[in-house]
KEROLUM-6576 format. One record per residue: residue number from 1; x, y, z of N, C-alpha, C in turn. Coordinates in steps of 0.2 Angstrom, whole numbers. Atoms other than C-alpha are relative to their C-alpha. Layout:
(site NUM (X Y Z) (X Y Z) (X Y Z))
...
end
This chain:
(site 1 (-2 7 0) (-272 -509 962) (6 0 -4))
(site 2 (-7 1 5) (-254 -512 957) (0 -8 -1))
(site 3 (0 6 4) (-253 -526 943) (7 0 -4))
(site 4 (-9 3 4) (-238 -536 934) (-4 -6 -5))
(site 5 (3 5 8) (-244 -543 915) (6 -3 0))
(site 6 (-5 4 5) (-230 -557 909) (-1 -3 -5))
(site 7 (2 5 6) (-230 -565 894) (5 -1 -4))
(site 8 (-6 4 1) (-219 -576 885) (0 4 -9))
(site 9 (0 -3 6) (-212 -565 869) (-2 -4 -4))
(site 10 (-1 2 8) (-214 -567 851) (-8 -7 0))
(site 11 (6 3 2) (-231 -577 853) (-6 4 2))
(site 12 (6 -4 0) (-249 -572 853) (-2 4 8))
(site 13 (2 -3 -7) (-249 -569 874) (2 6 -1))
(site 14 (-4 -6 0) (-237 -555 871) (-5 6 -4))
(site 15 (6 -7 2) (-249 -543 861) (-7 -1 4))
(site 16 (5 -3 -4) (-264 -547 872) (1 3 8))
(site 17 (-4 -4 -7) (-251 -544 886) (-1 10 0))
(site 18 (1 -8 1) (-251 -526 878) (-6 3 0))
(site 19 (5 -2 -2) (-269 -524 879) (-2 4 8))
(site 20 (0 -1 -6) (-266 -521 898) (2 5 1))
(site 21 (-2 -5 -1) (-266 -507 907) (3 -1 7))
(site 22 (-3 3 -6) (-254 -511 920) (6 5 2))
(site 23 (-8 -3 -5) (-239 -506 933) (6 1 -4))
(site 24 (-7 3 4) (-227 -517 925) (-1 -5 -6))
(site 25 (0 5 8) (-226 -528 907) (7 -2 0))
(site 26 (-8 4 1) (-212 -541 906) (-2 -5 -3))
(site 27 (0 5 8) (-210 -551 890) (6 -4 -1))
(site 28 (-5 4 0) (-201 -567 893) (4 -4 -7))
(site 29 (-4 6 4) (-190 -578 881) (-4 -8 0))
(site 30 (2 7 -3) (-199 -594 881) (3 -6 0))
(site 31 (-3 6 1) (-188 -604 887) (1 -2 9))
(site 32 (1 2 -9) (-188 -612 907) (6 4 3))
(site 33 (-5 -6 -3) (-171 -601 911) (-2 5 1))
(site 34 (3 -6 3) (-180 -587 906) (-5 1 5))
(site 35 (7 2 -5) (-196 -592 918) (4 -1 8))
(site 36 (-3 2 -9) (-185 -597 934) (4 4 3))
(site 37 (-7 -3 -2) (-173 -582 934) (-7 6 0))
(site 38 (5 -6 0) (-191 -571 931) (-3 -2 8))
(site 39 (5 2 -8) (-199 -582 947) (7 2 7))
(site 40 (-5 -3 -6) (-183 -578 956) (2 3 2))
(site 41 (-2 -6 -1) (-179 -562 955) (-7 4 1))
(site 42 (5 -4 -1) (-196 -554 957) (-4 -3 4))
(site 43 (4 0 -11) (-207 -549 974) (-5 1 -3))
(site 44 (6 0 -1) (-223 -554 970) (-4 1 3))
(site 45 (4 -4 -5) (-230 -549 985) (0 6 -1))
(site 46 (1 -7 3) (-228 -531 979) (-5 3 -7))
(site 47 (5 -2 4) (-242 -532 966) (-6 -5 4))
(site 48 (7 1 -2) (-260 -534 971) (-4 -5 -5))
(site 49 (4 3 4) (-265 -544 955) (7 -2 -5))
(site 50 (-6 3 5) (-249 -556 943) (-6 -2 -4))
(site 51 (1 3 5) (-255 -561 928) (5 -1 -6))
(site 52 (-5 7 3) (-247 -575 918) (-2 1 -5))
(site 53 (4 4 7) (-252 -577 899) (7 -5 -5))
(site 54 (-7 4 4) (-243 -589 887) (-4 -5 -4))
(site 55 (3 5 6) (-246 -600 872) (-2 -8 1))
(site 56 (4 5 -2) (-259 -615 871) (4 -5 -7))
(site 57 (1 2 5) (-254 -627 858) (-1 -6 -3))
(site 58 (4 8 -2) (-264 -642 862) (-5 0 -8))
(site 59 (3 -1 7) (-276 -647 847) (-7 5 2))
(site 60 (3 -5 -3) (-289 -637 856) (1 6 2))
(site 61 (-3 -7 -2) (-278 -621 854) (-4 6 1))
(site 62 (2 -5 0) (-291 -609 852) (-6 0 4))
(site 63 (5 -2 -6) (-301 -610 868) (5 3 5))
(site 64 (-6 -2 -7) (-295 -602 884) (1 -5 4))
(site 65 (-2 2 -5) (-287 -608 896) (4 4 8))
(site 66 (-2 -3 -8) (-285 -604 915) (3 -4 3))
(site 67 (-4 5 -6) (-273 -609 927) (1 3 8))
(site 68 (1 -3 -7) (-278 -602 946) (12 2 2))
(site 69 (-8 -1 -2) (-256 -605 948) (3 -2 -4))
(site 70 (-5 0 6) (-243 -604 937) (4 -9 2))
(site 71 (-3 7 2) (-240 -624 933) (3 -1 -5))
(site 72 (-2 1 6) (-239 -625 917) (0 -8 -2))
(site 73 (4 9 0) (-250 -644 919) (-4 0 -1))
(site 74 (6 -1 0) (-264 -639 912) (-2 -6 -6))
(site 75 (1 5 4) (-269 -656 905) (5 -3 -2))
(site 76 (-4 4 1) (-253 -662 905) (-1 -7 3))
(site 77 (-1 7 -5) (-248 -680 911) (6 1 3))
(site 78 (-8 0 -1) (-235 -680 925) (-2 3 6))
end
């Protein structure tokens, strides 16, 4: 199974991104440039399994949270 971990550096994703045993590891910038130029340029059809992690900082930081597609409106308004 070929897999692609991202995770948005210099926050808590980025070291459990490292827990992975994976294909590919790419450690974004967190900033929306950063995200749209990584959605852009990479063929996601060529891994069997993307995973996305990225920082929660809602007052309920320290539950999980799961988002089936990369939104990034998980409980937002809008």
């Amino acid at each position: 199974m070929k897999i692609l971990v991202f995770a948005f550096a210099g926050t808590v994703a980025q070291n459990v991104a490292m827990l992975f045993e994976s294909d590919h590891q790419i450690m974004l910038a967190s900033s929306r440039n950063a995200l749209d130029l990584f959605v852009a340029t990479t063929d996601f059809s060529a891994y069997d399994l993307v995973l996305g992690l990225g920082a929660y900082n809602g007052r309920d930081h320290n539950a999980l949270r799961i988002e089936s597609e990369c939104s990034s409106r998980f409980r937002n308004k809008g």
